[in-house]
C-alpha positions as CSV (number, residue, x, y, z in Angstrom):
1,X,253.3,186.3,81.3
2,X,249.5,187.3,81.9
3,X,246.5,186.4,79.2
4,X,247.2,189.9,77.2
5,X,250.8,189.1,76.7
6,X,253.4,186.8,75.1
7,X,257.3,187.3,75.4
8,X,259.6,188.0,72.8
9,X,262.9,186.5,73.0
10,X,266.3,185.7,70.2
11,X,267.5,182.5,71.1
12,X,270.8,183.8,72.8
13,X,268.4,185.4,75.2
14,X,270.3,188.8,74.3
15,X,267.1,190.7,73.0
16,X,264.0,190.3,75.3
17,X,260.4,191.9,75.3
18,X,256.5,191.2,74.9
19,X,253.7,191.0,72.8
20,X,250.4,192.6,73.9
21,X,247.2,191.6,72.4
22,X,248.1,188.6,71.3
23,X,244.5,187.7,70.4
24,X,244.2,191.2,68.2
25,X,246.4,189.3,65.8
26,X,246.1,187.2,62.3
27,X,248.3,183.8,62.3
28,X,249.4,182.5,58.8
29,X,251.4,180.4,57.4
30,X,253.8,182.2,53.8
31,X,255.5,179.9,51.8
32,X,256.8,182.4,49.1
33,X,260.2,182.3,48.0
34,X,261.1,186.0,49.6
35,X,260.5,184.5,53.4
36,X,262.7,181.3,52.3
37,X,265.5,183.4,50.9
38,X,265.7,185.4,54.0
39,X,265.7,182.3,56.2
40,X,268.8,180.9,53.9
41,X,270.6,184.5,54.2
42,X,270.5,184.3,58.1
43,X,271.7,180.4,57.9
44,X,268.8,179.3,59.8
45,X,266.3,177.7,57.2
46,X,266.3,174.2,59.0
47,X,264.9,175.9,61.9
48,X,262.7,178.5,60.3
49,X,260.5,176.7,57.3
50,X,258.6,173.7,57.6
51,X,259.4,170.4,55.6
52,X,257.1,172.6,52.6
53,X,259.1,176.0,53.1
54,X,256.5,177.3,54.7
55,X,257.3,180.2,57.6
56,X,254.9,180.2,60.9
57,X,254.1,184.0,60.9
58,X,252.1,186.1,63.8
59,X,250.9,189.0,61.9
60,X,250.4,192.3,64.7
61,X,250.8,195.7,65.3
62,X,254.2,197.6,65.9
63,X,252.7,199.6,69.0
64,X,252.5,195.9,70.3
65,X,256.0,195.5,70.5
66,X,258.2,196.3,73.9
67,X,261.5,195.6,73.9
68,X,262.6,195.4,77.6
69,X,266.4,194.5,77.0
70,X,268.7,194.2,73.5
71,X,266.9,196.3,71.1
72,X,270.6,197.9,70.3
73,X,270.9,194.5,68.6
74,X,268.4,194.5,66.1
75,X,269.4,194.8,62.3
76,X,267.1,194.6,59.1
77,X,267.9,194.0,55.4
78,X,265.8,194.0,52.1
79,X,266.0,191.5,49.5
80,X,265.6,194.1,47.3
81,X,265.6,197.6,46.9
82,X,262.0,198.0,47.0
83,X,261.6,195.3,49.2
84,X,260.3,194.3,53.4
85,X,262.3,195.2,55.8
86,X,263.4,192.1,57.5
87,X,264.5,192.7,61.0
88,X,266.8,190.1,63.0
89,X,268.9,190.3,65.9
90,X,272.9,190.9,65.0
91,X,273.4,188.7,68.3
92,X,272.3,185.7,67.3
93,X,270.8,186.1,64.1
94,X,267.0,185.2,65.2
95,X,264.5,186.3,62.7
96,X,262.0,188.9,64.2
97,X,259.9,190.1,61.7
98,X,258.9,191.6,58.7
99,X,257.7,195.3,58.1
100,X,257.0,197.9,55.4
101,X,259.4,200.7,55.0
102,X,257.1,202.9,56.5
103,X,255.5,203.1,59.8
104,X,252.5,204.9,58.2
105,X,251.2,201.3,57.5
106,X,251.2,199.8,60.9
107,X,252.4,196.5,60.7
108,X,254.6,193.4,61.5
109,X,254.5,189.8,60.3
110,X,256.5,188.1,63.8
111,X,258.0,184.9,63.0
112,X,257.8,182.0,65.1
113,X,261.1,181.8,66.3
114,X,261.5,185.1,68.2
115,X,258.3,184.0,70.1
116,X,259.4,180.4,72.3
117,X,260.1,177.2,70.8
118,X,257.1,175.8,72.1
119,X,254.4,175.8,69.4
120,X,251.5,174.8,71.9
121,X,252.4,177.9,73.2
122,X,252.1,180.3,70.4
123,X,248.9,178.7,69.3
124,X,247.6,179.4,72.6
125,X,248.5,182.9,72.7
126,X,247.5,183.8,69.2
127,X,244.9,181.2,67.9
128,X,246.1,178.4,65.7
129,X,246.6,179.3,62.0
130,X,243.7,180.8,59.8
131,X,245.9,181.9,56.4
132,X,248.0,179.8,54.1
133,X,249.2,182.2,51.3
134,X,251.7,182.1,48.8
135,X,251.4,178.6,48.3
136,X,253.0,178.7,44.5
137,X,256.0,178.8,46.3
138,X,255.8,175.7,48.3
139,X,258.4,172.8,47.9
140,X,257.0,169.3,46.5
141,X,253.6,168.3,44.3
142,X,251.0,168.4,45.1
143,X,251.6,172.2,45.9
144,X,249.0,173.1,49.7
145,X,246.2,174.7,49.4
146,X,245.7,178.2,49.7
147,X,243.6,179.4,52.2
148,X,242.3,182.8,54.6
149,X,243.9,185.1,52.0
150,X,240.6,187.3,51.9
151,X,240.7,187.0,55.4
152,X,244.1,188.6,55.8
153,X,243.9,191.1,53.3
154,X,241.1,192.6,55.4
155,X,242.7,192.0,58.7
156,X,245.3,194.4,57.2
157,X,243.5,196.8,55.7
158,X,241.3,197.6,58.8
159,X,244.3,197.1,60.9
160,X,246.5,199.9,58.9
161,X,243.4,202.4,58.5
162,X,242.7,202.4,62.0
163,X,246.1,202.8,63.4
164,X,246.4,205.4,60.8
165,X,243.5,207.3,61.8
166,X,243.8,207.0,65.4
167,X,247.7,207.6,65.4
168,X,248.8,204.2,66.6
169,X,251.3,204.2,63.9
170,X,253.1,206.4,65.9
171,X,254.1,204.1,68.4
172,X,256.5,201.4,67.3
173,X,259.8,200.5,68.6
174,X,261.0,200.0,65.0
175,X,261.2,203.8,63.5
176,X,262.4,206.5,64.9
177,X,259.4,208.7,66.2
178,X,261.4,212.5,65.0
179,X,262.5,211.0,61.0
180,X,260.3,208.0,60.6
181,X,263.6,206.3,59.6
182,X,264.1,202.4,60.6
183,X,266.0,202.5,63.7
184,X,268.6,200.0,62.2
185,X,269.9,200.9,58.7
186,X,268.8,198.5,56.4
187,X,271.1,196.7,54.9
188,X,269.8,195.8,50.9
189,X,271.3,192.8,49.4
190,X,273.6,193.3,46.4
191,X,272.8,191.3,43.1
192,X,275.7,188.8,44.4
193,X,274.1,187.9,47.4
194,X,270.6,188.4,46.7
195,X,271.6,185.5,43.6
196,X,273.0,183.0,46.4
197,X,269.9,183.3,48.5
198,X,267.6,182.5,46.0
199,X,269.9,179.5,44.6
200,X,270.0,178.1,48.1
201,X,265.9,178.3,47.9
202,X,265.8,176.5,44.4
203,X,268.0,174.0,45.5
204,X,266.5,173.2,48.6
205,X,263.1,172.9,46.9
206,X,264.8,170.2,44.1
């Protein structure tokens, strides 16, 4: 890959594509309890979260996005009904990313597992983390600090007004460009499941 890209890749190797503009982007790290409990529902935690619960997050624009192989694979659920749309591959279950349920605000949180196991890597691409947020929900005492959440906020604010003004929001590979509708159907956790997820957070936190 050149400077102005990164790949994108599921672990199976199924679902393949790049990032451009990797330096356009805002790196944090989330450690709220939503992020864990989708880490737990795709059975994946030990390789997603850090020892605090923490999830490695490459915050970008859709229009960024090219999927050059697999993107038949890719699935999304919410937590809730109100909730993110979490997208993952069926294949091999690697997180991707997290979205609104509207591609009117342009914007996707990538997580560090669909982008190359080699953290060196990502940090070169996208600039080492500047945002620790959410850090209530953070396993262990003392809790981190929080950190670049001012920062963040306006990162995404100018990011969604632009692309909503210049018509980026348009161009994603994630909605459908004639409905606006996901192009996976989300799938929204039923009170049953959405209980065990969160369980398997609290329990991995004792």
């Amino acid at each position: 890959m050149n400077a102005s890209t990164h790949p994108i890749r599921c672990q199976c190797g199924a679902v393949q594509g790049t990032v451009a503009n990797p330096r356009s982007s805002n790196h944090a790290v989330c450690y709220c309890r939503d992020c864990q409990a989708f880490a737990h529902y795709l059975g994946k935690a030990n390789e997603i979260l850090d020892a605090r619960g923490g999830t490695d997050i490459v915050q970008t624009q859709p229009k960024n996005l090219t999927f050059a192989q697999g993107s038949g694979q890719l699935a999304c659920i919410r937590l809730t009904p109100k909730g993110l749309l979490r997208w993952y591959t069926r294949c091999c279950r690697t997180p991707i990313g997290n979205t609104l349920a509207t591609p009117t605000l342009s914007f996707i949180g990538l997580l560090h597992s669909c982008l190359g196991e080699d953290a060196v890597s990502v940090e070169k691409s996208f600039g080492g983390v500047t945002a620790w947020v959410h850090t209530d929900g953070a396993r262990g005492q003392p809790k981190p600090a929080t950190g670049g959440l001012g920062r963040s906020v306006w990162w995404f604010l100018r990011t969604a007004i632009r692309a909503r003004v210049n018509g980026d929001y348009r161009q994603t590979p994630l909605f459908r460009p004639d409905t606006g509708a996901p192009v996976a159907v989300p799938h929204v956790l039923t009170p049953e499941e959405h209980a065990t997820v969160m369980e398997a957070v609290r329990a991995a936190s004792l």
